[in-house]
Structure formats: C-alpha cells, structure tokens
N, C-alpha and C positions, 0 to 999 in steps of 0.2 A: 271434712277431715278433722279429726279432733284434735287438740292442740298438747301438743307433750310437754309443752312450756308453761300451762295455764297453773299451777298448783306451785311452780317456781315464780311465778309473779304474784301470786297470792299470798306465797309464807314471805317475800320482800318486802309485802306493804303492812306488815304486821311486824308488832313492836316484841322483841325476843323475852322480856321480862314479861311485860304484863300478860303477853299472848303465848308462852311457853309451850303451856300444854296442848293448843292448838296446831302448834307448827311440828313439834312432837310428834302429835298423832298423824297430819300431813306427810311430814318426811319417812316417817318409818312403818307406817299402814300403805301407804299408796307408791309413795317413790321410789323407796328401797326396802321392801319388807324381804327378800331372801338375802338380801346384803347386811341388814342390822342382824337377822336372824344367826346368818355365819358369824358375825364379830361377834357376838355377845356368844358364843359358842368359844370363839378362841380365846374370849374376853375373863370367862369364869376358865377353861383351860390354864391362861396365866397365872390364878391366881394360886393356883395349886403348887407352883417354882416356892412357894413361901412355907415353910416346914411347919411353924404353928398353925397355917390354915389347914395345909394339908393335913397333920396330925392328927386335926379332929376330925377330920372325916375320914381319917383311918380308924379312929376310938369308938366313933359311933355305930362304923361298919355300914350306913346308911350305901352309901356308894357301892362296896363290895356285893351287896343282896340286890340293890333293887337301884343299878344308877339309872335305868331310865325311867322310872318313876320320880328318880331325886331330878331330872335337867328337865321333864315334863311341868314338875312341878314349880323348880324356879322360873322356867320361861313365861310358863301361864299367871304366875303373882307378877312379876313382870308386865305382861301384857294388859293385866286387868287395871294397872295403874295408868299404860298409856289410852287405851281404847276410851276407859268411862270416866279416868281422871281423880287421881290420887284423894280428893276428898269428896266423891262419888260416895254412894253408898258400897257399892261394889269395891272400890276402890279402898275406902275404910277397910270393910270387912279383909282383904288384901291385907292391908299391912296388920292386920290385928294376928293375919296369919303369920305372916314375914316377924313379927315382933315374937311371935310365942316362941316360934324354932329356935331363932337368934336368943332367947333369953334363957333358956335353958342350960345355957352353957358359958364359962366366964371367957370371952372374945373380947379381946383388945382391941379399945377403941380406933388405932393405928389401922389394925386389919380392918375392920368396917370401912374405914373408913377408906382403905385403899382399894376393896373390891369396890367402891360406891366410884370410884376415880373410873375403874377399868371400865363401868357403861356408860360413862360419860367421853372418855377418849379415843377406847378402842374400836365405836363405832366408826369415830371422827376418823384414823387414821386410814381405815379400811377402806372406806368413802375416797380417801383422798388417794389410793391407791385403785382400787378399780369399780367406782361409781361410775354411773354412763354419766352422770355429769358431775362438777363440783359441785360439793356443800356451799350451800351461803352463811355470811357471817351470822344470818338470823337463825338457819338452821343451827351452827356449833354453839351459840350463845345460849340459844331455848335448851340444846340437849345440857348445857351445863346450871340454868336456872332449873331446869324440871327435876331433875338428880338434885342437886342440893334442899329443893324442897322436898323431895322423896327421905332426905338423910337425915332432914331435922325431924320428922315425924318416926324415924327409927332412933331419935334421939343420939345420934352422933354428934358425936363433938367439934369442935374447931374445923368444922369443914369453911377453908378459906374463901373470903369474898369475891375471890378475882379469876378471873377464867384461867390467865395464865401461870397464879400462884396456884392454882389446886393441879395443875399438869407439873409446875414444879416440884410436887408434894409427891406425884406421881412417880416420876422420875428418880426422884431421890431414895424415897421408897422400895424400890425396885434395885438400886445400885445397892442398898444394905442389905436386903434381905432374900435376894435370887441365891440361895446357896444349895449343894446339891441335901438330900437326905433319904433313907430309904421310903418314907411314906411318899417324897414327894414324884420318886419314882412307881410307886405301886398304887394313889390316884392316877397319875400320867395314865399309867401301862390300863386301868380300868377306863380311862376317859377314850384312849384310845381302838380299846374292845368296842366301847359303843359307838362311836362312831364309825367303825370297820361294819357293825350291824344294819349300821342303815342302808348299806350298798352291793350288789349282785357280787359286783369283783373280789377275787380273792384277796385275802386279809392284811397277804403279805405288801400285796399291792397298793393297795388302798391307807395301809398304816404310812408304807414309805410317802404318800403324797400327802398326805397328814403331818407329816413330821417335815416333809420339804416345807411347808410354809412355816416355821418356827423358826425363831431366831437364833443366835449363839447362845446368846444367854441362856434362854429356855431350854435347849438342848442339853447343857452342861447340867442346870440346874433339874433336870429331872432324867440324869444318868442316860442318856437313851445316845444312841449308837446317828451322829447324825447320816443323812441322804446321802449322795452325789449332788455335788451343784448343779449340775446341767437337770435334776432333777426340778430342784428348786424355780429354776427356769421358765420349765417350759409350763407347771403349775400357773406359777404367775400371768405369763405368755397366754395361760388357757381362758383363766381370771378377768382381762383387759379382753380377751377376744369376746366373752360373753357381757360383759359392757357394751361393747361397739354395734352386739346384736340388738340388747337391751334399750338402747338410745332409740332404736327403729322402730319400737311395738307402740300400739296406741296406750294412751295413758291408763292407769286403772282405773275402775270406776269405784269399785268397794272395796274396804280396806281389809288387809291379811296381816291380824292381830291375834286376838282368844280366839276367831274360829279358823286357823291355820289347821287343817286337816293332818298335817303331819306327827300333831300331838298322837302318841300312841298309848298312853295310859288311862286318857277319857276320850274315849269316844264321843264324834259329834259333838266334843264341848265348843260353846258353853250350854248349848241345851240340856236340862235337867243337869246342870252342874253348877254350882255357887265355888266362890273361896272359900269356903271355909272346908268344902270337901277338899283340897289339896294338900300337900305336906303330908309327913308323919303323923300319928295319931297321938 
C-alpha cells in the first residue's frame, strides 16, 4: 500500500533555507499541484484590485488580445523556476525572460514586490483552507525562502528578511491600495471571461462561483456585483469535500509542473519548447 505520508516526512527532515527548492518542488509538484495551480490563479487575480498594476495591463492590451497566452505564460516561467530550479539553465533562461517583460515598462518596486508576496502567501492560505492536509512549517518557510530568492534575481528591492514581516508588507499593502478603478474592473471582467472558458457550464454560472470565492475587498475593488452567501458556501463546502477525497488517493509518483497538460497555448510543453519561446515577442 503506498504510503501518503512519505513525502510529508521527507520535506520535515529537510532544512526549509538550505533545502528550499527541493520541498518546493515536493510540495507543489506532488502534494498539491491543482491546489497551488488554483491559488496562484487567484493569487495573480488579486493583484489586479491594484489600479497601477492593473492599468498596465490595460495599456499594453496584452490581456484584452491574447489573456490566455499572457496566464500560460506566467504559469509556465513559474513552473520552469520550481521543476529545474531558479539557477538551472532552464531556470536562468526563465527569468531572463520574466526580467525582459518586467523591464520594459517603469513598475514600482512596491508592486513587484507585492505580486512576489501573493506566490508566496496565497498558496499558504489556500492550503490552509482546503489542503487534504496542513502545510508544514518547512513547507511555508521554503515557499517564502524560494520567492525571495526568486526576487532578488528580479532585482527587487527591500524584500524583508522575515516570513512574518513580508506577510506584513503584504497586508498593509493591500489595506492602501485595494481601491476600486475602471481598469481594475475591465482585467477582473477579462480574468473572469477566461476562466468561464475553461468550463462546459454556462458563463453566467461559473462566473457567479468565481466571484463567490473572493473577498470583500476584492469585490468592491473590482466593482463587480458580489454572489449570495449561501453561494459562497456551498463553493467552499465543495472545496473541503474534494480534500477529504484527495486525502484517500495514493500518493503521486511524477510531478504536475511544466508538463501540466492543461497549458493550452504550447502544446505538449515542455517538449520542443524552451523559455525563451514564452512571453511576448
């Protein structure tokens, strides 16, 4: 009988700083690869509440033509950093790509710095709300040593030394600058189109249970009309019921990173596909 506990005593006896990237890859390849998948899904979601970040991806239009190209492509430089390891060859060529996009345009170190916060906590929190089991301290610790080392190589600034001053940062950040604005309603309303596309059910449906899982905040801050609670609900309710299943399957064997099938803008990646084909041209 294979053991579902074996990879949770493996990332306990490894050390969260030195062994980062290894528990990294553990946790979020094998353990929870559809549950980091969705948080970092609501995680870039959030960060659109923020008028400056949203703005520019109103300016650029990149979202409006082509947003599943643009969430294909963040997920997969994402990926490429946990699977082979940020100073990977693969992983170089990644942020060389992450570094061109990001340079091209004058983005406040503030906002880097606080989308770099949302992969770092929003997987944590999601985890702690419907993981089939908890995170361990080694798990939240690596996810915030790996991100900070992922931030200084994007050359971000003052990203703080302490797990729970950079959740501070987070926090705070988020109480300033959630304010409502029309871009940050018209990303919403496109992040929401595409995610209505990846599901049979009708639109109206599928956006309402989309927007049940967002907060107050978010709601205000990207004008949008919230749910029914009882909606919110039974979401959640559904959320914790597929944990309870998830807890019972035998462990993974291979990990569902770069080659997560559900990438639809490269096919079969990462075969015949490098970083450096990703992103805008």
């Amino acid at each position: 009988m294979p053991d579902r506990y074996a990879n949770r005593r493996l990332i306990t006896s490894l050390d969260p700083v030195r062994d980062h990237q290894r528990i990294m890859r553990l946790s979020s390849g094998y353990e929870f690869p559809w549950d980091y998948v969705r948080a970092l899904e609501f995680a870039l979601f959030k960060t659109y509440c923020v008028p400056s970040i949203s703005g520019l991806l109103a300016k650029t239009g990149e979202f409006e033509r082509r947003a599943q190209k643009r969430y294909d492509d963040t997920a997969l430089l994402m990926a490429e950093l946990v699977d082979h390891g940020y100073d990977s060859p693969r992983g170089k060529e990644a942020l060389r790509v992450v570094n061109r996009l990001h340079g091209r345009y004058g983005i406040a170190n503030d906002d880097m710095k606080y989308v770099l916060s949302t992969f770092v906590y929003e997987p944590i929190d999601w985890l702690a709300r419907y993981g089939w089991r908890p995170l361990t301290d080694q798990e939240r610790l690596a996810a915030f040593h790996f991100y900070r080392a992922v931030g200084a190589r994007m050359a971000i600034r003052d990203v703080p030394d302490g797990y729970e001053e950079f959740r501070s940062f987070k926090q705070a950040y988020e109480e300033r600058h959630f304010v409502y604005s029309d871009t940050n309603c018209r990303i919403g309303e496109y992040t929401v189109d595409l995610f209505c596309s990846w599901y049979p059910a009708p639109r109206a449906a599928t956006s309402r249970a989309v927007l049940a899982l967002l907060d107050d905040r978010m709601i205000k801050a990207f004008g949008f009309t919230a749910p029914p609670t009882w909606l919110g609900t039974v979401a959640r309710q559904a959320l914790r019921l597929r944990a309870r299943v998830v807890k019972h399957l035998p462990p993974r064997t291979t990990p569902r990173l770069t080659n997560d099938p559900r990438n639809r803008t490269y096919p079969g990646y990462p075969t015949g596909y490098q970083p450096s084909d990703l992103g805008a041209p």
